[in-house]
N, C-alpha and C positions, 0 to 999 in steps of 0.2 A: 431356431428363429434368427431369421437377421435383424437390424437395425444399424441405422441410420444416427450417427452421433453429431447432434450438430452444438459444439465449442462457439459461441456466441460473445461479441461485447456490446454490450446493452447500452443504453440510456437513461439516466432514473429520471422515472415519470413522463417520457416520450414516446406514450401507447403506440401511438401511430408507425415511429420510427420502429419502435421492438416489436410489434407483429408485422408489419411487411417481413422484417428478417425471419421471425416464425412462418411465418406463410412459407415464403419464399425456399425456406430450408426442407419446410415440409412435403413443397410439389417436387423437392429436387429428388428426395427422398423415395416419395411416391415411384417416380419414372424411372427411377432403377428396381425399383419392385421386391421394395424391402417391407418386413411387417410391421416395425413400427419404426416411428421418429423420435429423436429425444432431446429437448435444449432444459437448459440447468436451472437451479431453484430463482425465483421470480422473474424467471424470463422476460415475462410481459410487463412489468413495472420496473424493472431493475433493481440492484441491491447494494447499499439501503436505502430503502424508498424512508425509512423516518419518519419524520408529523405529515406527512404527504396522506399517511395513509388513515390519520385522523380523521382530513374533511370527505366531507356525504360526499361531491361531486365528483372526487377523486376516485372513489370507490366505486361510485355507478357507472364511470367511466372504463373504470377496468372489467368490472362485472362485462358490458356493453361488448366490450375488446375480444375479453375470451368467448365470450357467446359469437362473435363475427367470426372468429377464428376457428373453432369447434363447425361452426356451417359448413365451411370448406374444404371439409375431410371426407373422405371415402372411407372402403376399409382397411386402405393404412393408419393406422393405429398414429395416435400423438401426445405424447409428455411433456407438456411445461409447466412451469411453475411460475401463481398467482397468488394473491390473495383471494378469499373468499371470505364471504359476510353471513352471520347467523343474526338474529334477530329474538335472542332469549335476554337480553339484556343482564346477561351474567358476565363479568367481566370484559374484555373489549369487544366480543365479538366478530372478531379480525382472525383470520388464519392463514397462516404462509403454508399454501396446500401444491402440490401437485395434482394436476389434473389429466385426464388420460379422457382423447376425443375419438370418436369414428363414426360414420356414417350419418355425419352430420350435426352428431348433438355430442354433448358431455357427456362422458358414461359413467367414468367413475372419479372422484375427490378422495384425498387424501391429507390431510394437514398434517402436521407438522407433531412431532410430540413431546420430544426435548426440547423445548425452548431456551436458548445458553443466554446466560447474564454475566458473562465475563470480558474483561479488556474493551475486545470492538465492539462486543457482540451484546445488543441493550435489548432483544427482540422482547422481555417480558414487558417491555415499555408500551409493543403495539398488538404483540399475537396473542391470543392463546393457544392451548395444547392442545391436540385431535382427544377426541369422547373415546374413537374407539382405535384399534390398528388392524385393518383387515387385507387380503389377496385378494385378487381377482383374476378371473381366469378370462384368458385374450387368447386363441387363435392355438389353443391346445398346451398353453403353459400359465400356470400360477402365478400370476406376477408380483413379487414382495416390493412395493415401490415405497420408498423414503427421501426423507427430504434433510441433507446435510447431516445435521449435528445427531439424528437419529441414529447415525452408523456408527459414532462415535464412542460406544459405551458397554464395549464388546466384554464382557468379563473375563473371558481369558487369554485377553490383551493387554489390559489395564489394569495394572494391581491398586491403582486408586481412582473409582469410577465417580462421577460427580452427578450420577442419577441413578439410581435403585432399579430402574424398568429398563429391557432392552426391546425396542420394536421388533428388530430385525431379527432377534432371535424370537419375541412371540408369530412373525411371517414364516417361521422355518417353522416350527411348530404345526403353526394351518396348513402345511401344504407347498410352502411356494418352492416353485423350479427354476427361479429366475429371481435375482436381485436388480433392483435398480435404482439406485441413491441419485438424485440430480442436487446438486450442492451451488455454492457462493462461499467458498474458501479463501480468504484473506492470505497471500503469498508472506511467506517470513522465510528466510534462509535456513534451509531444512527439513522445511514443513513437507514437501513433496515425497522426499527420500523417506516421513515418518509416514504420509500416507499410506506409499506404496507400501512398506512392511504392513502396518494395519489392515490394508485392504486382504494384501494377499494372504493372510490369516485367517480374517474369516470366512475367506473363498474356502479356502484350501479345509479347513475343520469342517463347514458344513456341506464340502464334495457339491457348491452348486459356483454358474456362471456370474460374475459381480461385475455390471456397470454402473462408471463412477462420471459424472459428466459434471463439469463444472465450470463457471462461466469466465469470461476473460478480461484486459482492460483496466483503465486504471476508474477508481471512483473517489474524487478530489486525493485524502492521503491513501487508501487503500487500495493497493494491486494487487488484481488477480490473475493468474497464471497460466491457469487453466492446467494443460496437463492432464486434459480429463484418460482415466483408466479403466482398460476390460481386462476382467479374467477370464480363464477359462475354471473350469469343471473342479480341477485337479489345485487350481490356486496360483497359474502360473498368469504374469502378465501378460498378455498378448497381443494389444494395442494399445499406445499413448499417444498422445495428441499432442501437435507442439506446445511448448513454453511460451507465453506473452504473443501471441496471437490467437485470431482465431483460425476454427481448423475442422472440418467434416469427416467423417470419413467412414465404413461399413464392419462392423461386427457382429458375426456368425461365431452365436452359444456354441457351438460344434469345437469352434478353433479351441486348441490345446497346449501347442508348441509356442513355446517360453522364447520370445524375441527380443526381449528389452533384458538387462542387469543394471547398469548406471541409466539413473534418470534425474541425475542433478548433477550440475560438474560444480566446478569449485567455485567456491566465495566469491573469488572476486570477479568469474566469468557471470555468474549468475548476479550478481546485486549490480553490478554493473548496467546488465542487460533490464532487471527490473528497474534503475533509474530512468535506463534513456525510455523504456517502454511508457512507465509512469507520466513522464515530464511531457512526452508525446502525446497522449489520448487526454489527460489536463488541459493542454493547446488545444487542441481538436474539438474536445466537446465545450469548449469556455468560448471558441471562436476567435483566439488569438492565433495567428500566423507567425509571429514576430517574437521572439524576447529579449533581451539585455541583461546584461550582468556587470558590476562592477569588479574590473580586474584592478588586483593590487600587485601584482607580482608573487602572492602564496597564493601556499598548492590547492585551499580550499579552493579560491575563485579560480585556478586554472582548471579544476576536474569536475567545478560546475560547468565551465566554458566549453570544453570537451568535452563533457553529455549532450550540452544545448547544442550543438553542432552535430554530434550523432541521429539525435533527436529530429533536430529541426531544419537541418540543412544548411551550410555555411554563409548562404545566401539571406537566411532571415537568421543570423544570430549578430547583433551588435556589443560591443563593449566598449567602456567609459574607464580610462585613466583619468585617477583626479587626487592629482601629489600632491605635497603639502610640501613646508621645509623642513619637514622629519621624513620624508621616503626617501629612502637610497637612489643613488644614482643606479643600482642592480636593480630596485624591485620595477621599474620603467623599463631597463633593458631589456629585464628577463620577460616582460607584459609583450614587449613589442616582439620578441623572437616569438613567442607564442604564439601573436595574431598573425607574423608571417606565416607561420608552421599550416595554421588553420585556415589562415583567405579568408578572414572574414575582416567586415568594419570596426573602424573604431574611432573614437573622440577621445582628446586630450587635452584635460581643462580642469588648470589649477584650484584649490579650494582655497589657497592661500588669502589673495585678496578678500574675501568673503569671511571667513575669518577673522582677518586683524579689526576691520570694520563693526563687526558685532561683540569682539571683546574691547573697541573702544568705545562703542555704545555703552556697552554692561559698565564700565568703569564709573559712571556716573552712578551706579545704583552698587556695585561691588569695593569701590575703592579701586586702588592700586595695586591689590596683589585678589589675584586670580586663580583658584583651584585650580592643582593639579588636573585630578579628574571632571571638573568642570570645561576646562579647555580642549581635553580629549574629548571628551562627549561633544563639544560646540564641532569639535574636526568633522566627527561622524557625522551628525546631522546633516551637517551642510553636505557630506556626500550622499545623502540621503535625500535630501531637497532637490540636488543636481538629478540622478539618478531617476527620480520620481519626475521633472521636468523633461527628461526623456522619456520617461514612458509614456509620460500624455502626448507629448508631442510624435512624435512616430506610431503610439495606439502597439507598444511592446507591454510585454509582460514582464518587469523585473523578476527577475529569480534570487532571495536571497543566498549568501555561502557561507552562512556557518554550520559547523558542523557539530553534532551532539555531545561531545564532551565542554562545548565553550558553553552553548543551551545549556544545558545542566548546571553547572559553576556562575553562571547570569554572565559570563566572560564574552559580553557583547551590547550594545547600544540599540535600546528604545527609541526607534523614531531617526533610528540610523544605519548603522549595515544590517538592522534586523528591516528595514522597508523591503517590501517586495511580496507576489502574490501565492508564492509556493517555495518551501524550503524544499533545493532538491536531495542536498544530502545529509539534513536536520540525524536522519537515525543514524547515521555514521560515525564513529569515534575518530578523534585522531588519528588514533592508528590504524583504522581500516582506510584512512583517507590514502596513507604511505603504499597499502595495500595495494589499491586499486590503481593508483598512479602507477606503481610498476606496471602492474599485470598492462596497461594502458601501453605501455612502451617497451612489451615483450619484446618484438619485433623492430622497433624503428624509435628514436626517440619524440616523442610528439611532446608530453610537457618537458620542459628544458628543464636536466640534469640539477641545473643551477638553482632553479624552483625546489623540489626536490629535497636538497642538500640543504639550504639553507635554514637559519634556525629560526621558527615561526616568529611572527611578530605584527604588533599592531599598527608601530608606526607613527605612535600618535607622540610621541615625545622621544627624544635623545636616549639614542642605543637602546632602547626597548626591545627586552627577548617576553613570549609570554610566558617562560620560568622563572619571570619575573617577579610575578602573582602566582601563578599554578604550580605546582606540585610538576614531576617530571610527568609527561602526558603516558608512558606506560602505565609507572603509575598511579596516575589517575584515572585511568582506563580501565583498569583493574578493580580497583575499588568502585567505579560509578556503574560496570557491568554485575558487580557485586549486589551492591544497592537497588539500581533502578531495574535491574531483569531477572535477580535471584530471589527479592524482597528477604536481604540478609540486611542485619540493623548490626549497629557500633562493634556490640560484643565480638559476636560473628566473624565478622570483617578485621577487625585488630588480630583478632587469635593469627588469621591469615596473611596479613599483614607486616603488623610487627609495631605499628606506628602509629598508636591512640593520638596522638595530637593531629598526624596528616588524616586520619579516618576523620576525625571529629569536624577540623575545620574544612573540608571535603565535604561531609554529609551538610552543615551549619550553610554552604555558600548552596547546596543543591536547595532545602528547603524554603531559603531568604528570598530567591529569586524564583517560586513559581508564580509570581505575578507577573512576571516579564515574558513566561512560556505562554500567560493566558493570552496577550495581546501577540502572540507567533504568528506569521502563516504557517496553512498547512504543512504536514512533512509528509514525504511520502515515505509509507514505513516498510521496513526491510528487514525489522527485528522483530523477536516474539512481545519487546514491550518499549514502545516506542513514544517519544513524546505528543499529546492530543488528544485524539479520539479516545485510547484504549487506556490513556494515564488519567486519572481523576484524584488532584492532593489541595486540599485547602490551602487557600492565600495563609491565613490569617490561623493560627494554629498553636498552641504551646507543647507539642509532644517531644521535642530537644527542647 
């Protein structure tokens, strides 16, 4: 059997938009005169479609969608992935199905059976499970069609499985000669390379074909990658699809010959690549052309600036110097070598005055002596004021730059360099910041060495380093990758450590300030457990 793999990036909730591309993939499909077509789970609404999928008109509009779409089939054969509606009024009634159309009508549904409740993933919130798991026979082969998290749960893959039932292995049981999983895989560094092993395992034991299609694109924090994968017979990969785009292309169950071995390269090529993709399709589907960032002269705000530029073209990225009488005569130099490096705009405009003015306002209501950290936080804001009067005015998207070990620690300002519409390198630790800067300047130096080298800082007061406040960013990096992605608690962490007081007041600053993650923009995520969507931890809480 051939088909026709069409790697899609969708719009959630933009019927119209995501079947013309179904249509459209599927007549291309057609004319080459393959037997069936295939785009990835909830093709047609996008994913996560979330409370969308609550309201009636919602639903009747999708129903409406794939019924128009299903019309204009022949007998090539087509797989995408909807929701469907039951009407026994047992639990939601909702199913994340895949559907298989030809010769004009819907032939066969399939929902979903695993329904995952972890990190991003809240589907027990809108779906329920399929009643039954059944094959269907198409065109002289059994087809075992599943939807994502079904394929997941392979028992002699997983030595700790998080569901009792396997689909895909009750499909092999019935009969099927053909797999085919159409998925909505959330991108994490890794997660591709643990695919591929997984997939190729169950190819390879149950001696049948495995197509793995999965959608692309960013959806506000979560990128997907796509990378969708065919095996052959024997278990060997034999088509991938690009990374962070979309991508078409034809696989014949026949093929055998193992062409691919490396399908992820390294850390810093790939996060890299899923920032600027991320920060890219954000822009696009929000209908922003334009973004801004405030440069200080550190390396977070230069390797935000250098994505936004890869991203969005030198032409629409702007940036905002706004020194104080605490920034180095370096942290301006080293801003401006940058924006020559890059040809892009920029403004330079003091916060100083603005400043002295509102802390000799406050003096009427504070007295004569002024908090320390009161007068930092007054610095911030007002770069934040400034910052946000540019985005109105130009209709730019602020990008905030902090990165995930300051977020974690609350080592950042509310209503100040946390303003902005998308954190782009929020999941990133310090030290993967150092990371990617190099890789950034493998070749040619683009952020100045001097960025770089020097030692972080806020700026907001006299000779300010921030291992001032922080623990050495190793180790604190160490310890908050402990904590926040291993879900290792004090004990744990000291034994490895060494250092009950830096664990302790480490873990005390992450818990104090998840009031200040609630009010974040989004991050776009890049780890298996990243600040948002997939982290859920009470403000208010006594468990330290």
């Amino acid at each position: 059997m051939k088909l026709y793999i069409c790697q899609i990036n969708t719009i959630i909730g933009n019927l119209e938009y995501n079947k013309k591309k179904i249509l459209d993939g599927y007549k291309k499909g057609a004319e080459l005169g393959v037997d069936l077509v295939v785009f990835p789970e909830l093709a047609l609404v996008g994913y996560p479609p979330l409370d969308l999928v609550e309201k009636k008109e919602f639903r009747e509009a999708v129903a409406k969608a794939a019924n128009e779409i299903a019309s204009q089939t022949n007998d090539t054969g087509l797989i995408f992935g909807t929701i469907t509606a039951d009407d026994d009024n047992i639990g939601t009634d909702v199913f994340n199905s895949a559907v298989l159309c030809y010769d004009g009508k819907i032939k066969f549904v399939q929902p979903k059976s695993l329904i995952p409740n972890y990190d991003v993933f809240d589907e027990m919130r809108y779906f329920d499970a399929a009643a039954a798991v059944e094959v269907f026979e198409f065109k002289g082969e059994k087809l075992g069609i599943s939807v994502c998290e079904d394929i997941w749960n392979d028992a002699d893959y997983w030595h700790i499985r998080r569901y009792n039932f396997d689909p895909v292995e009750k499909q092999v049981d019935e009969g099927a000669t053909l797999l085919i999983n159409i998925s909505a895989s959330p991108y994490s560094y890794g997660k591709r390379e643990g695919r591929r092993q997984m997939l190729e395992a169950i190819s390879a034991h149950v001696e049948l074909p495995l197509v793995y299609v999965c959608c692309t694109g960013a959806q506000t924090e979560l990128v997907f990658d796509g990378a969708s994968m065919c095996f052959g017979s024997n278990g060997c990969l034999v088509k991938i699809a690009k990374p962070f785009d979309e991508d078409y292309f034809i696989f014949d169950t026949e093929e055998k010959k193992k062409t691919m071995s490396v399908v992820e390269r390294s850390f810093e090529e790939e996060v890299y690549n899923a920032l600027v993709y991320g920060l890219k399709d954000y822009c696009s589907k929000l209908g922003f052309n334009k973004v801004l960032v405030g440069l200080s002269g550190g390396i977070d705000s230069a390797l935000v600036t250098v994505i936004a530029v890869e991203a969005m073209g030198r032409e629409n990225v702007n940036v905002v110097l706004m020194p104080s009488k605490y920034s180095s005569g370096g942290s301006v130099k080293d801003s401006e070598k940058l924006i020559d490096r890059l040809g892009i705009s920029s403004n330079n405009i003091s916060i100083q005055p603005v400043v002295d003015v509102t802390l000799e306002q406050l003096k009427k209501s504070f007295g004569e002596q002024t908090k320390s950290i009161t007068e930092e936080n007054i610095q911030a804001r007002v770069r934040g004021l400034y910052l946000m009067a540019f985005s109105n005015q130009n209709n730019s998207l602020l990008l905030t730059t902090g990165n995930k070990s300051e977020l974690a620690v609350g080592y950042c300002t509310l209503y100040g360099d946390m303003c902005g519409g998308l954190a782009v390198i929020a999941d990133l630790y310090k030290t993967d910041i150092y990371k990617i800067s190099n890789y950034i300047n493998r070749d040619d130096e683009i952020i100045p060495q001097e960025i770089i080298d020097k030692a972080p800082s806020a700026e907001l007061k006299h000779n300010q380093k921030d291992q001032d406040s922080l623990p050495e960013y190793e180790l604190l990096d160490k310890i908050l990758r402990m904590y926040l992605e291993q879900n290792k608690e004090i004990i744990e962490i000291t034994k490895i450590i060494g250092n009950a007081d830096v664990v302790a007041q480490t873990l005390e600053m992450v818990d104090r300030n998840e009031f200040k993650r609630k009010q974040a923009a989004p991050a776009l995520r890049v780890s298996n457990k990243a600040f948002g969507y997939g982290r859920r931890y009470p403000i208010v809480q006594g468990w330290r």
